[in-house]
C-alpha positions in Angstrom: 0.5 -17.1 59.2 4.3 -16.2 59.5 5.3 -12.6 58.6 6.3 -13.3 55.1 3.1 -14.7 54.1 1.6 -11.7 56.0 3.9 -9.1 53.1 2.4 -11.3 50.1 -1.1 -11.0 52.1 -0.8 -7.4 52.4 0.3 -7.2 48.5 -2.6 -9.0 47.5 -4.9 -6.6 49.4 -3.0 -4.1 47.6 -3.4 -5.2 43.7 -7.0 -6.6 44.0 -7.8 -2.5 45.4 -6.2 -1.0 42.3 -8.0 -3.1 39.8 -11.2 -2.9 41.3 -10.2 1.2 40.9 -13.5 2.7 39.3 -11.9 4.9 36.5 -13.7 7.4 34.0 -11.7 7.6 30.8 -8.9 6.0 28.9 -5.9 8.0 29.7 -7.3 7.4 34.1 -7.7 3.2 33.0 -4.0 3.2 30.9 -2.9 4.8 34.2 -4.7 2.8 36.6 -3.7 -0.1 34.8 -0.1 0.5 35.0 -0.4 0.7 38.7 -1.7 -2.6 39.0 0.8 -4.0 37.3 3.8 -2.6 39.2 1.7 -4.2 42.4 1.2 -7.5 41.0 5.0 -7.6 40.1 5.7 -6.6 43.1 3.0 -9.6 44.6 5.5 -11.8 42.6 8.3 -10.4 44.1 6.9 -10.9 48.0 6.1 -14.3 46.4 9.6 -14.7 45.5 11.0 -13.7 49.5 8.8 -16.0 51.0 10.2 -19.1 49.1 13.4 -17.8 50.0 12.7 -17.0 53.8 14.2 -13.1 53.1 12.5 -10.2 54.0 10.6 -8.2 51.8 12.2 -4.7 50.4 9.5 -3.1 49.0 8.0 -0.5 52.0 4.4 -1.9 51.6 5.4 -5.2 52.1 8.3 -4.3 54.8 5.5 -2.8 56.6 3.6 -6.1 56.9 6.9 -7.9 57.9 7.9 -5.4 60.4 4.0 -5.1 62.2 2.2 -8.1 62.1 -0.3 -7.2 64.3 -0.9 -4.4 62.3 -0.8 -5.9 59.3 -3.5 -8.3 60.5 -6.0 -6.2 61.3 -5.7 -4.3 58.4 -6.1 -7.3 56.3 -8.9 -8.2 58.4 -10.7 -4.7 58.0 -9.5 -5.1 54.2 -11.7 -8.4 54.6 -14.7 -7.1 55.9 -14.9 -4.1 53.6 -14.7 -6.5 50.3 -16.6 -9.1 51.6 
């Protein structure tokens, strides 16, 4: 796995935690829901830099670029946990 498809990897991780979010009333789920939207856009966006071999701008994603290892394990550990 190159370091792009590490960034969309790590978004991923990211989107599928916010909607699995356990929340309590409407105003928390409108909230929540909003959340998970700007990560999934932003999914599409990592999506979009690895078709175009840039590297990702959002900090989540940067993070995955700039650390691989890191980024790895975490997804790994993200693995584990949802498995």
């Amino acid at each position: 796995m190159n370091r792009a498809q590490l960034a969309v990897a790590y978004q991923a991780c990211e989107v599928a935690d916010l909607a699995a979010a356990l929340v309590h009333n409407p105003q928390e789920a409108t909230e929540q829901a909003a959340r998970v939207l700007a990560a999934a856009q932003s999914l599409v966006a990592a999506a979009n830099h690895l078709s175009t071999g840039e590297p990702p701008t959002d900090p989540l994603q940067l993070f995955a670029y700039e650390h691989p290892e890191e980024a790895a394990a975490d997804i790994a550990s993200w693995l584990e946990r949802t498995t």
